[in-house]
VEXVEX-59570 format. One line per 3 residues: number of its first residue (from 0); their letters; for each residue x, y, z of N, C-alpha, C. Coordinates in pm, 1 decimal, padded with zeros to 6 digits. Layout:
BEGIN
NUM = A = X:Y:Z:X:Y:Z:X:Y:Z ~ ...
END
This chain:
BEGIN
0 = XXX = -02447.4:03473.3:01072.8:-02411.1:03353.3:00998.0:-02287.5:03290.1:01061.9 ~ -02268.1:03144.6:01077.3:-02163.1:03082.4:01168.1:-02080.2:03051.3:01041.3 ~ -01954.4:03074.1:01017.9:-01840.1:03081.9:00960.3:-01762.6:02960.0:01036.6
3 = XXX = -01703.1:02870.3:00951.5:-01584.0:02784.1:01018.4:-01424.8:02892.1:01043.2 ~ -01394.5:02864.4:01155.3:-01229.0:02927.0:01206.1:-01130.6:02817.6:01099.7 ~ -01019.9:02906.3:01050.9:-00937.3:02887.6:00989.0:-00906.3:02720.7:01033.7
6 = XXX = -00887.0:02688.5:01149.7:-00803.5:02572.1:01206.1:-00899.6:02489.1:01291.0 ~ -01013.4:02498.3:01242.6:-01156.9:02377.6:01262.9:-01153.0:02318.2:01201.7 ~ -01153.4:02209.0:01308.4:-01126.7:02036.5:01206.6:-01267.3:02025.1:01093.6
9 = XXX = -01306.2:01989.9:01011.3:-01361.0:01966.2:00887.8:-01475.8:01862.9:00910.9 ~ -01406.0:01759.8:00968.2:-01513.6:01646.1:00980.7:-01479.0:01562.3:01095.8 ~ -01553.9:01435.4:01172.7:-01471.8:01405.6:01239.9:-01390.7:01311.2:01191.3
12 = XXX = -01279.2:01225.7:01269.7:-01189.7:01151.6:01231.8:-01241.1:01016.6:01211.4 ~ -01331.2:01002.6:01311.4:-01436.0:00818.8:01325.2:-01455.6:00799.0:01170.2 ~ -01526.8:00943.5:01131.4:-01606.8:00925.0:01001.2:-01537.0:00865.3:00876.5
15 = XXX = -01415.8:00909.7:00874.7:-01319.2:00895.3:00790.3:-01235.4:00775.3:00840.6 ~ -01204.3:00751.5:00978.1:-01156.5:00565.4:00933.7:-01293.5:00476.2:00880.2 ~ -01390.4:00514.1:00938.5:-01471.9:00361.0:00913.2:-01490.9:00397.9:00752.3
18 = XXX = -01502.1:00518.0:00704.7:-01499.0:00519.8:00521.9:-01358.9:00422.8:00471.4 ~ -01270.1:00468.4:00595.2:-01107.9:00443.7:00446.6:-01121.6:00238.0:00476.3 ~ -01145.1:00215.6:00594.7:-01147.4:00060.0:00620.5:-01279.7:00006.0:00553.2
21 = XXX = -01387.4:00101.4:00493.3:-01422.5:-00004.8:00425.2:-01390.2:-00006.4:00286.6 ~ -01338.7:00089.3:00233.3:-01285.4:00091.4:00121.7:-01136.4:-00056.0:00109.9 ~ -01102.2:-00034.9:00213.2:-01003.2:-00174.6:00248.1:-01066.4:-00267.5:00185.6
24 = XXX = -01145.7:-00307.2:00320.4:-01219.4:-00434.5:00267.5:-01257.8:-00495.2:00167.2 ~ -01361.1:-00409.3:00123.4:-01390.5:-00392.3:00005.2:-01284.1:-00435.4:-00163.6 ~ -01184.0:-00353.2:-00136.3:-01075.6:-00421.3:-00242.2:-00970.5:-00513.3:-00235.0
27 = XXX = -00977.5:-00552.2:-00093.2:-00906.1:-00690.2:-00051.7:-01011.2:-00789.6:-00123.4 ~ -01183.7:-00804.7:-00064.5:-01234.2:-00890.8:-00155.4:-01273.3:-00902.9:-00257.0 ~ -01272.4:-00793.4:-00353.2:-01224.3:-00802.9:-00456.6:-01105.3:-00856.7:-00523.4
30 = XXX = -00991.7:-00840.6:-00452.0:-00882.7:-00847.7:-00489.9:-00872.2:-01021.0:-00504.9 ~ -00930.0:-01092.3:-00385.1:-00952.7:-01219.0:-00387.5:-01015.3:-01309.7:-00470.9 ~ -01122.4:-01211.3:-00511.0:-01249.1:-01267.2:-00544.8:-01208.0:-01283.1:-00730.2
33 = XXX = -01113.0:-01224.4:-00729.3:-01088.0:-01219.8:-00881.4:-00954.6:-01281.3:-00887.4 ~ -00910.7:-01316.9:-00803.4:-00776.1:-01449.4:-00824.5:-00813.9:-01579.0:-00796.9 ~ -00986.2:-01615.7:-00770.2:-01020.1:-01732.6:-00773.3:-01131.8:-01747.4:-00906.2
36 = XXX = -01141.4:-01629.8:-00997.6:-01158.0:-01652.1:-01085.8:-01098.4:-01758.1:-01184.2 ~ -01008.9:-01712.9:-01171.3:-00892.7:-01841.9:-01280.8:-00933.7:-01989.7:-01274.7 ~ -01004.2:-02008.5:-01165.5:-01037.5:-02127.0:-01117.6:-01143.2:-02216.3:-01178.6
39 = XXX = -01280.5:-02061.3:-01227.3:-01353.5:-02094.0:-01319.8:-01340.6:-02122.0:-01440.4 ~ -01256.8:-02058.2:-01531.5:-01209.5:-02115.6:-01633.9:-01193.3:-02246.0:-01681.6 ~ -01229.1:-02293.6:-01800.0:-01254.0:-02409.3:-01861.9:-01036.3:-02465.8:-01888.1
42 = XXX = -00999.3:-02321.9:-01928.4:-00845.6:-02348.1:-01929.1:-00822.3:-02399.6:-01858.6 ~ -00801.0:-02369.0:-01720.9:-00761.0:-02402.9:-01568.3:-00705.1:-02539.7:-01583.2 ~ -00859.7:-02604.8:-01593.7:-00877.9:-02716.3:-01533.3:-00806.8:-02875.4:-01700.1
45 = XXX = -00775.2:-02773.6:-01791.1:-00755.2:-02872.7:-01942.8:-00571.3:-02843.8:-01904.7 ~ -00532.0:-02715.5:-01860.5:-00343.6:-02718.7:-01860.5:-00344.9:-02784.0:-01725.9 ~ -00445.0:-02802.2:-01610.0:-00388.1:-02924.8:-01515.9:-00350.5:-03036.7:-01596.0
48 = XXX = -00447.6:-03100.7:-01722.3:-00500.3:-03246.6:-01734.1:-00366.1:-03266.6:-01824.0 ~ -00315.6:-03151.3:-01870.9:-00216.8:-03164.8:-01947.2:-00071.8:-03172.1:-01961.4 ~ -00068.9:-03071.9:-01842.4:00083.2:-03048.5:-01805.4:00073.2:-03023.7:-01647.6
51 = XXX = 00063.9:-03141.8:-01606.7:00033.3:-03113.9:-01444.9:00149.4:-03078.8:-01368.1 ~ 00268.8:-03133.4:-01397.6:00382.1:-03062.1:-01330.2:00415.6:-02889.7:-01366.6 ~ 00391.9:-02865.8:-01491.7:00413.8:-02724.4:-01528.9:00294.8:-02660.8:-01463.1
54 = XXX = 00192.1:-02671.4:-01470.6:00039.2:-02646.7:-01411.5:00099.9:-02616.6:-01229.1 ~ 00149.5:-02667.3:-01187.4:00188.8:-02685.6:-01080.3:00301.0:-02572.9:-01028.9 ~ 00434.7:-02579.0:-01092.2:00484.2:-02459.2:-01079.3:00423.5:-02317.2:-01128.4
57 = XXX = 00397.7:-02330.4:-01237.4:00322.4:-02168.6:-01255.7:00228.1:-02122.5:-01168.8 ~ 00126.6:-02226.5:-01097.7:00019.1:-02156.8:-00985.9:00109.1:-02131.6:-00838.6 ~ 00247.0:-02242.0:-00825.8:00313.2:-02145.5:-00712.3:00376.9:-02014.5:-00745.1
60 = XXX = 00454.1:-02033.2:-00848.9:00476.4:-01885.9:-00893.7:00394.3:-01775.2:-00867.6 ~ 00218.1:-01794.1:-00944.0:00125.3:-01707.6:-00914.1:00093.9:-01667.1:-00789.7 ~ 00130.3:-01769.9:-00663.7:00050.4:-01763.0:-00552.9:00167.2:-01665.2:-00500.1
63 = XXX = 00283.6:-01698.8:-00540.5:00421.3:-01652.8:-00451.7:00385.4:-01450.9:-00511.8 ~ 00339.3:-01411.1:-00606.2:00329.4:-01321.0:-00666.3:00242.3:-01220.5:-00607.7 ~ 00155.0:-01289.0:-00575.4:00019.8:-01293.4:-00517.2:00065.8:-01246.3:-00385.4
66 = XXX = 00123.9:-01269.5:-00319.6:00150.4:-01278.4:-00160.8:00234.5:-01152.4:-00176.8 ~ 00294.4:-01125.8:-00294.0:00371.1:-00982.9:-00247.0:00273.9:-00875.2:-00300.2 ~ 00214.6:-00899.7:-00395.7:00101.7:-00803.4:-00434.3:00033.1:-00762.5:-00294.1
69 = XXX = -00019.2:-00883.5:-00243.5:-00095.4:-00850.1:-00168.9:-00025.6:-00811.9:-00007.8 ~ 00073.4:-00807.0:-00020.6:00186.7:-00784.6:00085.1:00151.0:-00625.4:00093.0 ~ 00166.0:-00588.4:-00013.1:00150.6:-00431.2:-00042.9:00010.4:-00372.2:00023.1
72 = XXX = -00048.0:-00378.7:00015.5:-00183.2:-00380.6:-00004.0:-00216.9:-00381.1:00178.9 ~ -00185.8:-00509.0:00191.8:-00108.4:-00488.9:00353.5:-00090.0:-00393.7:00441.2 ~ 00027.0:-00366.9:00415.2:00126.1:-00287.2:00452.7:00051.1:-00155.0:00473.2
75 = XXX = 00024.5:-00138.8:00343.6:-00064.2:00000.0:00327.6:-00238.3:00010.5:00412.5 ~ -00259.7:-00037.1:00493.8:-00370.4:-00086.6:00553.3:-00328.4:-00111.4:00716.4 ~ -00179.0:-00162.7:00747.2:-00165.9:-00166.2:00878.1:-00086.7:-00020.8:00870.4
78 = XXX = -00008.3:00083.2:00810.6:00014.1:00176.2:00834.4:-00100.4:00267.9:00847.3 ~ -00166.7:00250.9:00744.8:-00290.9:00334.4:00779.1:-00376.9:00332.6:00901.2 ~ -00354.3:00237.8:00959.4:-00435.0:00203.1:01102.1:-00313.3:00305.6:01172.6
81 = XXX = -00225.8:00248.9:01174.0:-00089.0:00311.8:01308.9:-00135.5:00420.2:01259.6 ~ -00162.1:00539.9:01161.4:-00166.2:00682.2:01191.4:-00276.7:00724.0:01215.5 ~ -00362.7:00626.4:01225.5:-00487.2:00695.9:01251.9:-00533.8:00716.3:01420.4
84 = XXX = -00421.9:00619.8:01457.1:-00393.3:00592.0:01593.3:-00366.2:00751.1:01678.6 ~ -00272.4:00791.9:01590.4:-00207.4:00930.1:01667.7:-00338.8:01071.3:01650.1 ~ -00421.6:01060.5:01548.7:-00525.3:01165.1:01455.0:-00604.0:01162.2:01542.2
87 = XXX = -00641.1:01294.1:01584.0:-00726.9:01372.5:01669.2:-00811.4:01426.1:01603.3 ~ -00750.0:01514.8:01503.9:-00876.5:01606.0:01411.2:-00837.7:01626.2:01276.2 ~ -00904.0:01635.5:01164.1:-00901.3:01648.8:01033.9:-00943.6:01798.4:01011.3
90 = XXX = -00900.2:01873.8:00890.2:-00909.8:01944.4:00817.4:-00937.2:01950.2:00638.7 ~ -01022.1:02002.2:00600.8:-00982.6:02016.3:00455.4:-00873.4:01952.8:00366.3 ~ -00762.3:01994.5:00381.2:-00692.5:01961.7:00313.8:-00561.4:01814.3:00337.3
93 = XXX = -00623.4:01787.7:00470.3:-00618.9:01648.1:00477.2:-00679.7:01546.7:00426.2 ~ -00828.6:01602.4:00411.1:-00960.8:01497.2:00404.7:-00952.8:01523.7:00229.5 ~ -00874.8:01575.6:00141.1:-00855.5:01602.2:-00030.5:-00720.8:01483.3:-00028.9
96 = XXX = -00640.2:01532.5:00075.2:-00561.9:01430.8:00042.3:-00571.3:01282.3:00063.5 ~ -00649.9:01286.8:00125.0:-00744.0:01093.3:00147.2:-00830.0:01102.7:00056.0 ~ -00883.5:01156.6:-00013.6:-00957.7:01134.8:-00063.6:-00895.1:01110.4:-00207.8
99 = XXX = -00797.3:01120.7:-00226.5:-00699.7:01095.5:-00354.1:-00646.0:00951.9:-00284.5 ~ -00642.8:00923.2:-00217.3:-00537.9:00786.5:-00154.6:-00652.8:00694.9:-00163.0 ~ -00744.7:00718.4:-00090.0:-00871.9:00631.5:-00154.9:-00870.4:00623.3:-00287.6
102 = XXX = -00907.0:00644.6:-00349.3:-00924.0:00637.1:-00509.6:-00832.9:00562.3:-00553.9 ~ -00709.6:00566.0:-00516.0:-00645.6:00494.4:-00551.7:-00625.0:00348.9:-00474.6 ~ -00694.1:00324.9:-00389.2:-00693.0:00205.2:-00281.6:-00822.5:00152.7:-00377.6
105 = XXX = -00912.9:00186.0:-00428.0:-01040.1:00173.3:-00464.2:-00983.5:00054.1:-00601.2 ~ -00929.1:00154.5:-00681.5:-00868.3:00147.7:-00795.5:-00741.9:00005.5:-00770.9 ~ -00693.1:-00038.5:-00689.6:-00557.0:-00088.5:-00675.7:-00624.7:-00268.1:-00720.4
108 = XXX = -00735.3:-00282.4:-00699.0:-00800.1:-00410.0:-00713.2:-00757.4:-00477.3:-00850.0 ~ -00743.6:-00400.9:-00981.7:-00773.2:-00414.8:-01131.9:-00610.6:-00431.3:-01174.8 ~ -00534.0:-00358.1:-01137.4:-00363.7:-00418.5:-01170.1:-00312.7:-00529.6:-01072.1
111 = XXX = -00381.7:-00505.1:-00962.5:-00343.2:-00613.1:-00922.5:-00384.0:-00780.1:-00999.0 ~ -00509.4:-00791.3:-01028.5:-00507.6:-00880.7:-01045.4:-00478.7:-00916.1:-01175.0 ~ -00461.2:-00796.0:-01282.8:-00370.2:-00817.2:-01363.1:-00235.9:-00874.3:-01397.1
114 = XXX = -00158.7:-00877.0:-01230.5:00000.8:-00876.3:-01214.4:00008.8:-01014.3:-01245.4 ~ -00120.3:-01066.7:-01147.3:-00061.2:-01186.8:-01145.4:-00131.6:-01286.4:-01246.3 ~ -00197.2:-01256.2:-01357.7:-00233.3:-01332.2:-01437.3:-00131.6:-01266.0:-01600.3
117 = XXX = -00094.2:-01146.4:-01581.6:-00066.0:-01071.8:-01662.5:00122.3:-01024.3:-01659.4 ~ 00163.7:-01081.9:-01534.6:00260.4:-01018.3:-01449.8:00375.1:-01003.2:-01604.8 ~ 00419.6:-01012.9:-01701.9:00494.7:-01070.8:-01757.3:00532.8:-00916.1:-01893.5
120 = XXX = 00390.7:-00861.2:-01885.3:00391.0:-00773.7:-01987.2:00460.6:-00593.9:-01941.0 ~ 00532.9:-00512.5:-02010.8:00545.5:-00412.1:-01911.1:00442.7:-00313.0:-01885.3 ~ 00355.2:-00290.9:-01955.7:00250.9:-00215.5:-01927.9:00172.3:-00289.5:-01789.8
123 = XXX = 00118.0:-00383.3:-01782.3:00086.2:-00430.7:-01658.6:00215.6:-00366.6:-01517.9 ~ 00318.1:-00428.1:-01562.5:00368.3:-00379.4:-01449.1:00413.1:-00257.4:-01410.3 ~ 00409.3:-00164.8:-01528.9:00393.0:-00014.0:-01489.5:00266.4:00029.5:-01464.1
126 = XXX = 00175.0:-00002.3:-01459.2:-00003.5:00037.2:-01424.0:00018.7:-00025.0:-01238.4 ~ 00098.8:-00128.6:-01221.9:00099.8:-00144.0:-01084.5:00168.7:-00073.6:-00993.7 ~ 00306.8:-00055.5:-01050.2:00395.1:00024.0:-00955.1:00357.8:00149.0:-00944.6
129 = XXX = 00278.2:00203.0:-01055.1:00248.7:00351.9:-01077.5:00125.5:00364.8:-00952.5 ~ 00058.2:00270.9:-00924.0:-00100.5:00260.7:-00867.0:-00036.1:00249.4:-00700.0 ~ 00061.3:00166.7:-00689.1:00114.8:00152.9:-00581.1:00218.3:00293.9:-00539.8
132 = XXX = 00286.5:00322.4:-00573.8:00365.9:00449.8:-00573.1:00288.6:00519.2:-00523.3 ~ 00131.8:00550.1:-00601.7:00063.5:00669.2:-00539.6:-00002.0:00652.4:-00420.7 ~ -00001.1:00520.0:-00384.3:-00092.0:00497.7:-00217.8:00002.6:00507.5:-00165.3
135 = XXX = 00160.8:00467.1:-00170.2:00241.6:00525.6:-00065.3:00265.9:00681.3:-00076.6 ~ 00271.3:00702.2:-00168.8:00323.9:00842.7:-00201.1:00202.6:00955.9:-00080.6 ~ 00053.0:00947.0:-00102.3:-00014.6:01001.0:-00055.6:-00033.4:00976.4:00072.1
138 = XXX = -00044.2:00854.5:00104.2:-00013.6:00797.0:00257.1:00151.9:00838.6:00342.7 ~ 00233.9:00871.5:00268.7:00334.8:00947.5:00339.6:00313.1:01156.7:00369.9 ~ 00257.9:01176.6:00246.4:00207.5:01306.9:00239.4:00146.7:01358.4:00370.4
141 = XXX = 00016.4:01278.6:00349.8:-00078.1:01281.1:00475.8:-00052.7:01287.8:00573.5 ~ 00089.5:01244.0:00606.6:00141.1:01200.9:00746.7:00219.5:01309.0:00757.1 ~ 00298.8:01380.0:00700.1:00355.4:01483.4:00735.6:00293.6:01592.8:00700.3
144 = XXX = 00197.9:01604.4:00625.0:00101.4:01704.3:00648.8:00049.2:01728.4:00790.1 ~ -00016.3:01597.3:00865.8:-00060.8:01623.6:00994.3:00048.8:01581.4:01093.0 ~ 00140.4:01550.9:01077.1:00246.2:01546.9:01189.1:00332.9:01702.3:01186.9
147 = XXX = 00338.8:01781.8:01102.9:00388.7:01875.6:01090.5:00360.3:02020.8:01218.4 ~ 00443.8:02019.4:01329.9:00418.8:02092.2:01402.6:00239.5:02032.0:01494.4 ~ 00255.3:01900.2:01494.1:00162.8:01849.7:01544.5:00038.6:01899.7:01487.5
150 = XXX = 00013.1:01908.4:01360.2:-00078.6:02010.0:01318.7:-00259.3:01958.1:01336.5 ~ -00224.3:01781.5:01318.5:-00326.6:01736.4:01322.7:-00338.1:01596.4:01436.1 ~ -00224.9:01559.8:01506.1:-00209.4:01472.6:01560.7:-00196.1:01432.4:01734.2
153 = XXX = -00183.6:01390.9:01818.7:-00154.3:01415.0:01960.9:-00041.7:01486.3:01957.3 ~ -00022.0:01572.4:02045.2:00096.7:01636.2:02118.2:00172.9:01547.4:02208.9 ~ 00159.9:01451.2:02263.8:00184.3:01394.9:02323.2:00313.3:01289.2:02288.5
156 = XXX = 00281.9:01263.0:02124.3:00330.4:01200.8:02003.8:00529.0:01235.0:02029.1 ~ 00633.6:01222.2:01998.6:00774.2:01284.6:01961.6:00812.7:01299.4:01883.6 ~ 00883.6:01397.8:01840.7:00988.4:01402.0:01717.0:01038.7:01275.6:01693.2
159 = XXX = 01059.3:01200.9:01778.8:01186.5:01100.4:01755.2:01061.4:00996.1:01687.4 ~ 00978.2:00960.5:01749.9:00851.8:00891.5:01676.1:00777.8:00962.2:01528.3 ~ 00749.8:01103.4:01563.5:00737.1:01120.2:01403.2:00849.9:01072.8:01268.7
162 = XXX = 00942.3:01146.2:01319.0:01046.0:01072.9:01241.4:01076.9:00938.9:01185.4 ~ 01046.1:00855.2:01263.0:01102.2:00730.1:01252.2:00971.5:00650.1:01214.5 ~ 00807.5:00715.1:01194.0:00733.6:00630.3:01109.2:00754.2:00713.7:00998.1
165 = XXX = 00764.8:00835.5:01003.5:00751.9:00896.5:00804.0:00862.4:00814.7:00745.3 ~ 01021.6:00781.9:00809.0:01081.4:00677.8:00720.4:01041.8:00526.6:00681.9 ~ 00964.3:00490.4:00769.5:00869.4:00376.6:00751.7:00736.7:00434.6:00641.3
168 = XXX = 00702.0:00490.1:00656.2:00619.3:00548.9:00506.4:00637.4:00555.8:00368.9 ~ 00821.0:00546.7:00395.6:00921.2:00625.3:00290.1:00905.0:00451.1:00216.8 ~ 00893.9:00342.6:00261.6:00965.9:00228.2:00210.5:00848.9:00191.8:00073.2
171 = XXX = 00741.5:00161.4:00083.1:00627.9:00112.6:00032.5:00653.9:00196.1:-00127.2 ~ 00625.7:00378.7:-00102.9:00672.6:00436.3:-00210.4:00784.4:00400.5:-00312.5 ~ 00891.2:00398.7:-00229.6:01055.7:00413.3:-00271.5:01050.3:00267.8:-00345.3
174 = XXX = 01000.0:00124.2:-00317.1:00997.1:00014.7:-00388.8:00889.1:00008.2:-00472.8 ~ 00802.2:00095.7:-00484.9:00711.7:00096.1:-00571.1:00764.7:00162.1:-00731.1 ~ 00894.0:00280.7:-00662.3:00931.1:00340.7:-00775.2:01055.2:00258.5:-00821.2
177 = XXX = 01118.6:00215.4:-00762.1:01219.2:00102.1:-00818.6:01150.8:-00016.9:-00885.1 ~ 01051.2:-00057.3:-00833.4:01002.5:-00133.0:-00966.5:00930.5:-00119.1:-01110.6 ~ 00922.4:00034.4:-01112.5:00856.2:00112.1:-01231.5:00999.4:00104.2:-01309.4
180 = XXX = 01111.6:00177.6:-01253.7:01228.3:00174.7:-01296.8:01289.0:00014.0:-01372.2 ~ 01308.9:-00075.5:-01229.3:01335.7:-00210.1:-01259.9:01212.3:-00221.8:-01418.7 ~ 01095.6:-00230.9:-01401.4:01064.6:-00287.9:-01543.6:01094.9:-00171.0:-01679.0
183 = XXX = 01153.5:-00063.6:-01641.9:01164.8:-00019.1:-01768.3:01258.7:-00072.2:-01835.0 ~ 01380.8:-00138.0:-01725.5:01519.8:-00167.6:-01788.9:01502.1:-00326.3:-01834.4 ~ 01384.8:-00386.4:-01765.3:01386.2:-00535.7:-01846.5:01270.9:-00537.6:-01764.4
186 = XXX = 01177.0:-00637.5:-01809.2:01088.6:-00645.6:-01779.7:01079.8:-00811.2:-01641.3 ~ 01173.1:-00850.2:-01652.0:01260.5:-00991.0:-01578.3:01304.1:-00930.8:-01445.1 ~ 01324.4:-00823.1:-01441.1:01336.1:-00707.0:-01312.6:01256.6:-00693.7:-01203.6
189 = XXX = 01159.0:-00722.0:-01298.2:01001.4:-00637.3:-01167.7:00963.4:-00743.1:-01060.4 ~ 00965.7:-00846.1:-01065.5:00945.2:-00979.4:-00978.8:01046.9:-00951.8:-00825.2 ~ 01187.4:-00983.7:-00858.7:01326.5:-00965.9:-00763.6:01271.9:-00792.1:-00731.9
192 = XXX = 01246.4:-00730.4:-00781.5:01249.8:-00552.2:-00733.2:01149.6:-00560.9:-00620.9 ~ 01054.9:-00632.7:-00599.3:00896.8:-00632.2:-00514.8:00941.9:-00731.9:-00378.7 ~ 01046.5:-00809.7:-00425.5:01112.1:-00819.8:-00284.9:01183.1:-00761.5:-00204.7
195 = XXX = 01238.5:-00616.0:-00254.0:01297.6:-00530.5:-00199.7:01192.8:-00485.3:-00083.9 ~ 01051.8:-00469.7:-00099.9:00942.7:-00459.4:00028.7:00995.1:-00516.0:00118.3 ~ 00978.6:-00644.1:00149.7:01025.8:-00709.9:00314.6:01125.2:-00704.1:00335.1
198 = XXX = 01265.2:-00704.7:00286.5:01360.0:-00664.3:00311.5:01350.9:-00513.1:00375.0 ~ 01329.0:-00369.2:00268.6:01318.4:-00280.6:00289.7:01229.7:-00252.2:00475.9 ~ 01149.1:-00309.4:00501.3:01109.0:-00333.3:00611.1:01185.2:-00346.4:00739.6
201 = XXX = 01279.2:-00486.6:00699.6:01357.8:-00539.3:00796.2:01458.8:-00403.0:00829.4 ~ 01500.7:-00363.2:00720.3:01619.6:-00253.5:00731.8:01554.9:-00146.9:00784.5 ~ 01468.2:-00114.6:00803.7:01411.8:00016.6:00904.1:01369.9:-00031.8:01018.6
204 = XXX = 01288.6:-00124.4:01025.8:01268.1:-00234.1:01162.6:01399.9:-00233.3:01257.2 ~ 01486.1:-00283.2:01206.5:01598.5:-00293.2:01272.3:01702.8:-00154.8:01303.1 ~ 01684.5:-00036.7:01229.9:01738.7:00093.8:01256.8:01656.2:00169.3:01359.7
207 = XXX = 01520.6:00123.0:01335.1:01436.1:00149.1:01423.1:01485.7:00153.8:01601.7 ~ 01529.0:-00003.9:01586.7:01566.3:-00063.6:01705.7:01650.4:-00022.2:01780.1 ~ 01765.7:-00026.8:01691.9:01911.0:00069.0:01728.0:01932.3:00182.1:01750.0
210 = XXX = 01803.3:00238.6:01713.4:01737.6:00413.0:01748.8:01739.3:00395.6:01910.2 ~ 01598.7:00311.1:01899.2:01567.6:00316.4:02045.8:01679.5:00298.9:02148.0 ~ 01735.7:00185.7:02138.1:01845.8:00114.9:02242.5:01971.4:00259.2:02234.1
213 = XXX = 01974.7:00350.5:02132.2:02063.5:00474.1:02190.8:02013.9:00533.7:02254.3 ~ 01894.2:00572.5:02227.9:01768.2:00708.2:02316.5:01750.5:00622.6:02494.1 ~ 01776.6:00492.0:02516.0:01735.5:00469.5:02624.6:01872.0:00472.1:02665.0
END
């Protein structure tokens, strides 16, 4: 009887990006497809006829909302590409821990588009940060699970490069949980807290930089 060796990869790696990218897809158009809902609505089109200047700021508001929601969402989709970049082989208990990060990528479609029709209430915005928290949270996991002693990744890869994307991993989480926080203390919080993302970016982007320019 053929037995798998302790440290045989599980499945291959192909199999598992083209699953996690279409799961992407998939809840990006969703994600779309239900913020042009609003559009159908009989409301929509009676608070244009009515209050067209207010009608007007609230859908930039929405759109501006929209763009960081979906900023996230992003983010979490081009990191996921960069590590899949370095992934050679999967194991078990890599392929449990994607398989929890999916679910929640699956899942991320329904608060989102809550935020931004809903953005105002705190339960909405704790169902988001909580949903978001856990795709970074697991998407950082993953990464030092298989960067750990190169366990799952090229050898070829550096310390100085592992390092310096798991703190880029660190950002997505860390503002996901400051805005769980931010709306517990007011709910007027959670909007300004979700811009801490691109910022948070810039500030590792740029430490990033100043890394390199010492190492060379």
């Amino acid at each position: 009887m053929n037995t798998l060796q302790k440290n045989q990869p599980a499945a291959s790696p192909e199999r598992l990006f083209r699953l996690t990218d279409g799961i992407y897809a998939i809840s990006m158009v969703i994600f779309i497809v239900t913020g042009m809902l609003t559009v159908q609505d009989g409301k929509f089109f009676i608070a244009f006829e009515s209050e067209p200047m207010k009608f007007v700021t609230d859908r930039a508001y929405e759109l501006f909302l929209s763009f960081l929601v979906f900023l996230f969402m992003a983010l979490y989709w081009y990191n996921n590409v960069r590590l899949t970049k370095y992934l050679v082989k999967v194991d078990s208990t890599y392929l449990w821990i994607n398989i929890l990060y999916l679910f929640f990528i699956a899942v991320a479609p329904f608060p989102n588009a809550l935020s931004i029709t809903h953005g105002n209430l705190l339960h909405v915005q704790l169902f988001f940060g909580i949903v978001m928290f856990f795709i970074g949270f697991l998407s950082f996991c993953s990464w030092v699970y298989a960067s750990k002693n190169h366990r799952l990744i090229n050898h070829d890869i550096s310390r100085d490069d592992i390092t310096a994307l798991t703190l880029e991993l660190l950002v997505e989480p860390m503002v996901a949980l400051i805005s769980i926080m931010a709306s517990l203390i007011s709910t007027a919080w959670w909007e300004p807290s979700l811009l801490l993302l691109p910022i948070g970016i810039v500030i590792v982007s740029l430490i990033k930089k100043r890394q390199g320019k010492r190492s060379s």
